[in-house]
N, C-alpha and C positions, 0 to 999 in steps of 0.2 A: 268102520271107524273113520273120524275125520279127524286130520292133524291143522290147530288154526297155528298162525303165527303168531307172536306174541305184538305189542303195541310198541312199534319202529318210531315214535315219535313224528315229530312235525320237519318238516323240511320250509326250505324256503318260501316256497311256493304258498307254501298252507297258512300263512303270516297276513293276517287281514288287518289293518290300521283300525283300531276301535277292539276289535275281538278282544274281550276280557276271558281266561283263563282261570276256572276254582280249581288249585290244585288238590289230588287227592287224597295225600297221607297229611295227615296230623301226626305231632309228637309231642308227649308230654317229656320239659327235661329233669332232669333228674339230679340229688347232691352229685351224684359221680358226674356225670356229665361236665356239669360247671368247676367243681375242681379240677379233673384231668385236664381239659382243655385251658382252662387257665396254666396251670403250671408245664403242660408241654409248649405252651408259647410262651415260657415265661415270666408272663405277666404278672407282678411283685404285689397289685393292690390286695391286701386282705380282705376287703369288703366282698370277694367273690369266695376266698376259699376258708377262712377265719369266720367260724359262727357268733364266735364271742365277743370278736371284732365289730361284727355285723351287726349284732345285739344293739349296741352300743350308739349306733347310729341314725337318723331320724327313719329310716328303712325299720332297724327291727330286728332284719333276718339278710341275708346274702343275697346282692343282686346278681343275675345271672349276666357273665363278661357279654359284652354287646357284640365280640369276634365271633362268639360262639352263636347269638343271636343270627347273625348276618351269615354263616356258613348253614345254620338251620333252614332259613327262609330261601337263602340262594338253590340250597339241594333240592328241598320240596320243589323248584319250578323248575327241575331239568326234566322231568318227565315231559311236560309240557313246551317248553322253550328252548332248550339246549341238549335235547337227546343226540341230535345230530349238528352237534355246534364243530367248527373249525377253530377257533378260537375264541375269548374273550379279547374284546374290545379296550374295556373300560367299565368302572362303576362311578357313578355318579350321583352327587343330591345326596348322598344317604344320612339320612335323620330318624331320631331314636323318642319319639314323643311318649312314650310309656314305658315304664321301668318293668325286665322280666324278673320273675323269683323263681326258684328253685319250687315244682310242683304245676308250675304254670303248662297250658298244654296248648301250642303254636299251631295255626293252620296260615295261610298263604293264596296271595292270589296275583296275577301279572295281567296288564294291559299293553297290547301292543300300540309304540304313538308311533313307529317310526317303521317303511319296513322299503329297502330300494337294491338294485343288483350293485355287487362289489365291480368298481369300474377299473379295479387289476386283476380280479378272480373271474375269471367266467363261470365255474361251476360253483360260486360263493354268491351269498346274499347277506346285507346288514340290516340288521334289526336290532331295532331300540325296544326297550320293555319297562314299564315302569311297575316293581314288585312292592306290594305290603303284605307282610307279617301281622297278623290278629292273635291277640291270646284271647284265653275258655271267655272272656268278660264284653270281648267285642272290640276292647281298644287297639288302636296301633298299635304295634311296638317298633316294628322297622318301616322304612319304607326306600327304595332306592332306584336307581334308572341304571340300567345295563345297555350295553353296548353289544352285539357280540359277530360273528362271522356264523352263518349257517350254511349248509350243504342245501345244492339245490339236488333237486329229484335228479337221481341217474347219476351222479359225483358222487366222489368222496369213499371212506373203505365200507361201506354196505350201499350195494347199487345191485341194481340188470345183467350189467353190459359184463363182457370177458374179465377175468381174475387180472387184477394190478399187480406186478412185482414190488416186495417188501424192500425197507431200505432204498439208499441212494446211490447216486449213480458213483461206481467205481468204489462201490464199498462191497463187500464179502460177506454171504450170507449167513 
């Protein structure tokens, strides 16, 4: 029997300027989806959680909150992009050219524009990405540029080299 490792994501190093990313999973969202996440950030528009509301409107039916869009499209590309991130940077550009609806079912893809060593991080690298969100029809619906801090190969808490002590210095474990 052979035991594989599962997929460690991309590190620094593995960041080519041009490389376009299809991310893997799709998700259709769902009525729950868009109300939850509308009323746990409290978001007061009805047009997301109000069907009757939404009725009413030149839409129809409920747009799905665009927060929720942009946390969809951001997650599908950590597989790819930010599996071994240090931080986020910054978001950037983000524009919403097509409206989501509740049923719609979102795929995602990232281009790297930008990719150079962090000049205070040695074992860090920054990398720009620019993501778009596609629904089942082919249209945009997100599109936006990330910033973010990556682990290079041999850094950070999954690496090679000897175990890192948890916590900071003069603190109790």
């Amino acid at each position: 029997m052979t035991t594989h490792t599962g997929w460690q994501g991309r590190y620094y190093e593995d960041f080519v300027v041009g490389d376009v990313f299809e991310h893997p999973l799709g998700r259709t969202v769902t009525t729950t989806d868009n109300i939850w996440f509308t009323l746990l950030t409290q978001n007061t528009a009805p047009l997301h959680f109000d069907h009757e509301y939404a009725r009413r409107t030149e839409f129809g039916k409920p747009l799905v909150n665009s927060a929720f869009t942009l946390a969809l499209v951001a997650g599908q590309s950590v597989t790819d992009v930010s599996q071994n991130v240090f931080a986020n940077l910054g978001w950037d550009e983000i524009t919403l050219p097509h409206p989501v609806f509740e049923g719609d079912t979102i795929h995602s893809r990232s281009s790297v524009l930008r990719a150079r060593e962090s000049a205070s991080r040695p074992g860090l690298g920054v990398v720009t990405v620019r993501t778009t969100g596609f629904k089942q029809t082919g249209e945009a619906v997100i599109e936006f540029t990330r910033t973010l801090l990556v682990y290079k190969r041999g850094h950070g808490p999954r690496h090679d080299g000897p175990e890192q002590p948890m916590g900071h210095e003069g603190e109790g474990r």
